[in-house]
N, C-alpha and C positions, 0 to 999 in steps of 0.2 A: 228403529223401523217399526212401521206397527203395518195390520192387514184390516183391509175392505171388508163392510160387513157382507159380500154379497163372494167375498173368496169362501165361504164355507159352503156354497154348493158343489163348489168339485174335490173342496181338501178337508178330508173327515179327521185328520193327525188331531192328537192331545196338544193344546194351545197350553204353553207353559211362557207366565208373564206376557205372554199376547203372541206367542209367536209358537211356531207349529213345530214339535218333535217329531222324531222317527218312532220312537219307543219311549216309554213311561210305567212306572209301577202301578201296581192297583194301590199301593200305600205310599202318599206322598213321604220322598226321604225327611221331611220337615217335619213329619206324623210320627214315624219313624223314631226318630231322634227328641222327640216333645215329652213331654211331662202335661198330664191332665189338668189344669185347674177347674176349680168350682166358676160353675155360671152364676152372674147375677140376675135377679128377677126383679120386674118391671115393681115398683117404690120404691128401689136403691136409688141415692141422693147421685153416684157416678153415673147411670144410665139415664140420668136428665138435664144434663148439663152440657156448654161445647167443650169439647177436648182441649189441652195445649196440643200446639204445634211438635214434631219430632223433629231434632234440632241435632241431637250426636247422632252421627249414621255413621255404619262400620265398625259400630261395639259389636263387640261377641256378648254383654247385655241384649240390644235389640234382635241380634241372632236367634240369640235362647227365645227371645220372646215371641219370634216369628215360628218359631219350632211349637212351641209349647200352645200356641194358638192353631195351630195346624193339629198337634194331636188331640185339642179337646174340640172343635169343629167333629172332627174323626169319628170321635167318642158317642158324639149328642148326634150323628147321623145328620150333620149340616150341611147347609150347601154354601154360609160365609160367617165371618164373625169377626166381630169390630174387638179391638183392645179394651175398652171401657164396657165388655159385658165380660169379662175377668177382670175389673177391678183396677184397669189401667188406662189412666189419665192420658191419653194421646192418641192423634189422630193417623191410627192405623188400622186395616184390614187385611182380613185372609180371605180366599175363595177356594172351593175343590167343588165343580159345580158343571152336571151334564144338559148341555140344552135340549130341546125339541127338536132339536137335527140329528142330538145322537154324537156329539160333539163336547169334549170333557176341557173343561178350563179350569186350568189350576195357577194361583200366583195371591203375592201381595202386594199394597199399593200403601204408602205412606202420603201422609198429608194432601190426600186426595178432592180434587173440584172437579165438579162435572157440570159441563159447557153448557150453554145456556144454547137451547131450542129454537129456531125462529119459530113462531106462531105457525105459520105456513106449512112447517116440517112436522110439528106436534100431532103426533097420533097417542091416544091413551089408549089403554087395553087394561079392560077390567079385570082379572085375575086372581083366584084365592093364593093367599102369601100367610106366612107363618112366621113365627121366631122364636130362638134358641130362649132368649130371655122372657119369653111368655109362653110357657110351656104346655103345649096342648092343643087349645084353641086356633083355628085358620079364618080369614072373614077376606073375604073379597075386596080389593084397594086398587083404584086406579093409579099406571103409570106408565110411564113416555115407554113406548115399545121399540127404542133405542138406544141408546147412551153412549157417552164418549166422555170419560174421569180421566184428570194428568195429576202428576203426582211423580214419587221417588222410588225406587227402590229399596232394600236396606241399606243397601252400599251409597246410597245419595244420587245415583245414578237417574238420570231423569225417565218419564215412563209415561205412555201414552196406553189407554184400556179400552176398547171398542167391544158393546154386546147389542145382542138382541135379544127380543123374547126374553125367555127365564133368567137367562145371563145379565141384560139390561136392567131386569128389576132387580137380581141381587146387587151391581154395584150399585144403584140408586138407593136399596133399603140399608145399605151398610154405611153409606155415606151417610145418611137420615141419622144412623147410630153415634156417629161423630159428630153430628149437630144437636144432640140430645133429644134428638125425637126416635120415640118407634114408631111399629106400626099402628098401635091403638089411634096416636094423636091423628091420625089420616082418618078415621071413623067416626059417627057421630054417636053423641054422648050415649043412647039407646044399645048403638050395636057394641061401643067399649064395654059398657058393665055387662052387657050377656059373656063376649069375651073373658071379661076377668070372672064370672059365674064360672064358665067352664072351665078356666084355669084353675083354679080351686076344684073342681071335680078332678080332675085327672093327671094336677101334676108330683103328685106323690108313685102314679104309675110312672107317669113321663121320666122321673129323676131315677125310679129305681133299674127303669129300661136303659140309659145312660151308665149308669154304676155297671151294669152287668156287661156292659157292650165296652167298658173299660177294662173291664177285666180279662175277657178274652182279648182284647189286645197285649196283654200283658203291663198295662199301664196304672 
């Protein structure tokens, strides 16, 4: 079952995997239960490349790994984060991510596509956007101010993902991660190197803010 982008003016609930709870932690159980790894930064050979496909579903493997991307997302105060920016070859992501409605969506989606737009439907919305693996720097990137990704579960279970707004561009920029594109490759060549400028100014703060915000989780 999935819900209408236009159900989220009367139902403010915590959307988990696309559907609406009663109640939810401020710490997803997956956060919870996670193990931190290290991010990788934009010239790792993994973060430009496509993904393989996720193929074993309902290992307690992919479990751990849905955990453990859940608590370093947590860590780095993200709002999604693709497998292959910790160093893993497949086509998976996390989301723990508040819209512009005020509206908390939490889930992950394996081997994820995201439908193709009629012309007619397409609206972009310029937007400043950021990432986990280019630490610091934000630059404004156009992108469809809707989205609809299908995809699995960990269980294999089939799974349909509807956002808007801020929701709509994290699945769209995570998806981008499993195609080996970030956000620079959206920018033109002038605004990337200012980017990777400022990345170099601030991501030794960026990393040691991350380290410390792992610690008090006790992670």
């Amino acid at each position: 079952m999935t819900h209408g982008f236009d159900d989220t003016a009367q139902d403010r609930r915590v959307r988990v995997q696309g559907e609406p709870v009663e109640s939810y932690p401020r710490l997803a159980p997956e956060a919870e239960r996670g193990a931190v790894r290290r991010i990788a930064v934009v010239g790792e050979e993994v973060l430009h490349r496509p993904c393989r496909e996720v193929t074993d579903f309902g290992t307690p493997e992919l479990a751990r790994l849905v955990d453990d991307m859940f608590a370093t997302n947590e860590a780095a105060d993200g709002a999604g984060l693709a497998a292959n920016q910790i160093g893993v070859d497949l086509r998976l992501f996390v989301w723990d991510i508040t819209d512009e409605w005020g509206i908390r969506h939490v889930g992950h989606i394996a081997n994820p596509v995201l439908d193709e737009v009629p012309a007619a439907h397409r609206r972009l919305v310029d937007e400043s956007e950021g990432c986990l693996s280019v630490p610091g720097p934000y630059r404004v990137v156009p992108r469809l101010d809707r989205a609809v990704v299908r995809g699995r579960d960990k269980n294999g279970d089939p799974l349909v993902i509807e956002g808007r707004g801020y929701f709509a561009r994290c699945l769209q920029h995570e998806t981008d991660h499993l195609n080996g594109r970030l956000y620079l490759d959206r920018l033109t060549r002038r605004e990337r190197r200012s980017a990777l400028r400022e990345m170099g100014e601030s991501r030794d703060e960026v990393l040691a803010r991350r380290a410390a915000r792992a610690r008090s989780l006790g992670k």
